[in-house]
C-alpha positions as CSV (number, residue, x, y, z in Angstrom):
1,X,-125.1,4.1,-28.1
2,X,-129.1,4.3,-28.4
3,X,-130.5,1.5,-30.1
4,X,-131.5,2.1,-33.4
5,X,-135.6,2.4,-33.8
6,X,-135.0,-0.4,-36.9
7,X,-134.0,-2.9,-34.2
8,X,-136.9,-3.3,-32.8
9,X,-138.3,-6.9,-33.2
10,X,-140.9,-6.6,-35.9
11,X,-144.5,-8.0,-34.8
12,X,-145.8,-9.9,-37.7
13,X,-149.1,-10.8,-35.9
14,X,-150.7,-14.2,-36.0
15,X,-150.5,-17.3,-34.3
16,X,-147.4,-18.5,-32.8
17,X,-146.3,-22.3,-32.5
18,X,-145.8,-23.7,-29.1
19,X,-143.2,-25.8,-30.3
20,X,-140.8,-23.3,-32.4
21,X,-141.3,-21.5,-28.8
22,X,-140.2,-24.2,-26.8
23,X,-137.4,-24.5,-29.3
24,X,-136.1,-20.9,-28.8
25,X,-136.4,-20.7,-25.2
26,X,-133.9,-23.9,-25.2
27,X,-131.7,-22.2,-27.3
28,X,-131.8,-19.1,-25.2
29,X,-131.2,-21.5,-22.3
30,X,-128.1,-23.3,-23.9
31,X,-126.2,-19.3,-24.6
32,X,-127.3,-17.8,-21.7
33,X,-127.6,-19.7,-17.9
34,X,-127.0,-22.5,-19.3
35,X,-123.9,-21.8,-21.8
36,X,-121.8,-24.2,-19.7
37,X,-123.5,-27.1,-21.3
38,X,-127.0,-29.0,-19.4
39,X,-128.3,-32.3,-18.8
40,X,-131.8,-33.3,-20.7
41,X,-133.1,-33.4,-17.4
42,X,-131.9,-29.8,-16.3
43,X,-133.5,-28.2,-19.7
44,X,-136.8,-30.1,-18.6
45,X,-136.9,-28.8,-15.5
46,X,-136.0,-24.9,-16.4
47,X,-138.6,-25.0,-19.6
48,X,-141.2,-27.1,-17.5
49,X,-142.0,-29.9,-19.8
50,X,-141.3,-33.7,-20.0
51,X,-137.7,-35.3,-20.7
52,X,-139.1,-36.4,-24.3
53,X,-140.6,-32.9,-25.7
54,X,-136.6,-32.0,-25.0
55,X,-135.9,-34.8,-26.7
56,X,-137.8,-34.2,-29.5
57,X,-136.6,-30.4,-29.5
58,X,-133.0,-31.4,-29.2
59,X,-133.0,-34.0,-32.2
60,X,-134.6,-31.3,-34.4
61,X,-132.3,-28.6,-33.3
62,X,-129.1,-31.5,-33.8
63,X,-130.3,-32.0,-37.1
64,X,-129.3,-27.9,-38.1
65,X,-126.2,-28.1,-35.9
66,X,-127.8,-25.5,-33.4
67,X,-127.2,-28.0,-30.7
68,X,-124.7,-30.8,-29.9
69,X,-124.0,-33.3,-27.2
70,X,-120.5,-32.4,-25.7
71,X,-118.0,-35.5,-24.8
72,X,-119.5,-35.4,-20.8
73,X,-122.6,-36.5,-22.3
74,X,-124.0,-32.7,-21.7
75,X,-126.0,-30.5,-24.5
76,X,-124.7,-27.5,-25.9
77,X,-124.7,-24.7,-28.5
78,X,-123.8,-26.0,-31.6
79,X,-121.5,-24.4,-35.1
80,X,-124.8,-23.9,-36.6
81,X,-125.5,-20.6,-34.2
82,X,-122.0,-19.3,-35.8
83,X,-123.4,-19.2,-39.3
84,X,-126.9,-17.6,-38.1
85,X,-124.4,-15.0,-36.6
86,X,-122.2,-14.2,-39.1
87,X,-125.5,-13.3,-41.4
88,X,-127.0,-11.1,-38.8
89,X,-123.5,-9.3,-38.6
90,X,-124.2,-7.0,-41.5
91,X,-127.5,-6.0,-39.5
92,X,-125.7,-5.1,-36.7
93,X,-122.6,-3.3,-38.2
94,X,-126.1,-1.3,-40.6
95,X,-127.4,-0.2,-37.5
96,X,-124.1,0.8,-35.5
97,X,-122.5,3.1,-37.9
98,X,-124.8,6.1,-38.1
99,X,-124.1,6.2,-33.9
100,X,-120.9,5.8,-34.5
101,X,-120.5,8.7,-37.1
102,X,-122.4,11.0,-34.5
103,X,-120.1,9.8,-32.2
104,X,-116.6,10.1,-33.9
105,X,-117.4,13.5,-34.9
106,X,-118.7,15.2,-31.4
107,X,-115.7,13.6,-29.7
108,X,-113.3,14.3,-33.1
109,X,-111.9,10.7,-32.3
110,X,-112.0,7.0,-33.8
111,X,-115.5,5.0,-32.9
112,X,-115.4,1.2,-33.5
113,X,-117.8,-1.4,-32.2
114,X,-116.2,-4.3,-31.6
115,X,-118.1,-8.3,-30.8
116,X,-116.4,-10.8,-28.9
117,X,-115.8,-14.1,-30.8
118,X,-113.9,-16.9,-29.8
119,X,-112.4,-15.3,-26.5
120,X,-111.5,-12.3,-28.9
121,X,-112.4,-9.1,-29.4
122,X,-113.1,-8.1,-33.7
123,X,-113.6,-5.1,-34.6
124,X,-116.6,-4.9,-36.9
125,X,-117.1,-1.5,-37.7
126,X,-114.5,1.8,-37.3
127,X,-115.5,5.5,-38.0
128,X,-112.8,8.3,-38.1
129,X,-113.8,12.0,-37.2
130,X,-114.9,14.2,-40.2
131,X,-112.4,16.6,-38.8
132,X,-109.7,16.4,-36.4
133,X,-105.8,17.7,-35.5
134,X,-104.7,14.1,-34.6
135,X,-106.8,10.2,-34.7
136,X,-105.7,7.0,-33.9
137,X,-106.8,4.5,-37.2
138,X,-108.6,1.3,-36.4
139,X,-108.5,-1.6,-39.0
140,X,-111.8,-3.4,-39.6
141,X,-111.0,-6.7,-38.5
142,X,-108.4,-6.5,-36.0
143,X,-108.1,-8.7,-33.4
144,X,-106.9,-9.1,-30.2
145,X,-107.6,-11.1,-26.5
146,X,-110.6,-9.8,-24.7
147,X,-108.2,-9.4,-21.8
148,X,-105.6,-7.0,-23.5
149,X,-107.4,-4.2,-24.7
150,X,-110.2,-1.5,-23.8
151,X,-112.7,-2.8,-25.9
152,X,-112.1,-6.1,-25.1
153,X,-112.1,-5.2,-21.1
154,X,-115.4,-3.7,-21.7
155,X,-117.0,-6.8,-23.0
156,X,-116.0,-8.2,-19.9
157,X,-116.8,-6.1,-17.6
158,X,-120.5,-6.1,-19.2
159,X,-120.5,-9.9,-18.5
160,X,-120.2,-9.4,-14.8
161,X,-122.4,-6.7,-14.5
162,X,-125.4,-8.5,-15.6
163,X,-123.9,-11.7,-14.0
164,X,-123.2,-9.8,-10.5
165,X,-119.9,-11.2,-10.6
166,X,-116.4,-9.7,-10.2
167,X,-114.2,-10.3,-13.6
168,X,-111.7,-12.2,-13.0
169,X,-110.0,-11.5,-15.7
170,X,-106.0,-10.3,-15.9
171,X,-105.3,-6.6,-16.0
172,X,-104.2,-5.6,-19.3
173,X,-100.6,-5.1,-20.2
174,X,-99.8,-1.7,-20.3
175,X,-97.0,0.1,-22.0
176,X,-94.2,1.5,-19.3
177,X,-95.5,5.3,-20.1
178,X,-99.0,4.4,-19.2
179,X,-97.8,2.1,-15.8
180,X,-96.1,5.3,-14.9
181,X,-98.5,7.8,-15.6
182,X,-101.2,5.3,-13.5
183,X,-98.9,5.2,-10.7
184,X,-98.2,9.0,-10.7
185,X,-102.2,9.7,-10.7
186,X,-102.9,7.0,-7.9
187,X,-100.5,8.6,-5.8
188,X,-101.8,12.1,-6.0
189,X,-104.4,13.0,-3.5
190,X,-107.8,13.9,-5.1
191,X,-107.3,11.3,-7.9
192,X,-109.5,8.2,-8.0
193,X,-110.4,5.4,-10.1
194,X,-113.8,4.5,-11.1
195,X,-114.2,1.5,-14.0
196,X,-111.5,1.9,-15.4
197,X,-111.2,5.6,-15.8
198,X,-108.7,8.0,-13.4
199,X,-109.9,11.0,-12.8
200,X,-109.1,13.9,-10.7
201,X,-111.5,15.7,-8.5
202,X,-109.7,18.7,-7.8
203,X,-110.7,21.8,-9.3
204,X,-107.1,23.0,-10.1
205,X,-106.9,19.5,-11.8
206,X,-109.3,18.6,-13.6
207,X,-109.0,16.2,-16.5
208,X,-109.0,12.4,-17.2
209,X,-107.6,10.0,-19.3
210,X,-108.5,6.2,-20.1
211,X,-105.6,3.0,-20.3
């Protein structure tokens, strides 16, 4: 899916304030390296400034529930980020669906783009084909374990990519037609799997299929 040319980040020009940057980057470090939770002194050290500017940032950033101090005594993201996300999910689903119309109809199958939220993956948006013999329906809104499904696997996956780490994730449950399909295609010579598809490289049988 190609970003759409609205998401770019608009440039408003003017002057920008040192400490609403400092601010940001701290957030950025709390939900990305440092999602785990940090230490004042760690967030000093990766932004390069003195234990009380993070101080100062973290009581301000407290004060909107954007941050909070965990029970080990570490900082982390606080409930206040799920609020700012839940308003920026209209933007997001705004964006997504002309892509996913495009998409639904050259393929003539059901496009969805699902988030992960709370170890889950939601759907937030689901297009059906203009025309097609036979869909599958997708419910806005359903849910399910980021480890069970093939949206959810995806999310995953796309975590350890830019991580450069191996999911570790279970395999997802599959129903006994699909476990014995998979095991009839791994066994036939010419048939490999490549993330998380099956395909066959010979010319007499060419054709693949996704679980």
């Amino acid at each position: 899916m190609s970003p759409s040319p609205q998401s770019e980040p608009a440039d408003l020009g003017g002057e920008t304030s040192q400490t609403m940057d400092r601010g940001l980057a701290l957030l950025r470090l709390l939900t990305t390296s440092r999602s785990q939770g940090a230490t004042v002194t760690e967030l000093a050290t990766d932004l390069g400034v003195g234990r009380p500017v993070v101080y100062r940032l973290l009581a301000s950033l407290a004060r909107e529930d954007l941050v909070a101090r965990r029970a080990d005594g570490r900082v982390g993201p606080g409930m206040g980020l799920l609020r700012l996300a839940v308003s920026v999910r209209p933007l997001v689903v705004e964006a997504a669906v002309p892509h996913l119309r495009r998409l639904a109809d050259t393929v003539r199958a059901t496009a969805h783009l699902t988030l992960a939220e709370h170890g889950e993956a939601l759907a937030v948006a689901v297009v059906e084909p203009t025309v097609s013999d036979l869909h599958v329906a997708y419910r806005v809104g359903s849910r399910h374990p980021l480890e069970a499904g093939a949206a959810g696997r995806a999310i995953l996956l796309g975590r350890a990519d830019r991580s450069g780490r191996t999911s570790s994730s279970p395999t997802p449950s599959c129903s006994p037609v699909r476990t014995a399909s998979r095991r009839r295609c791994a066994a036939r010579p010419g048939w490999r799997r490549r993330s998380g598809w099956w395909r066959c490289t010979r010319s007499t049988r060419r054709a693949s299929g996704r679980w």
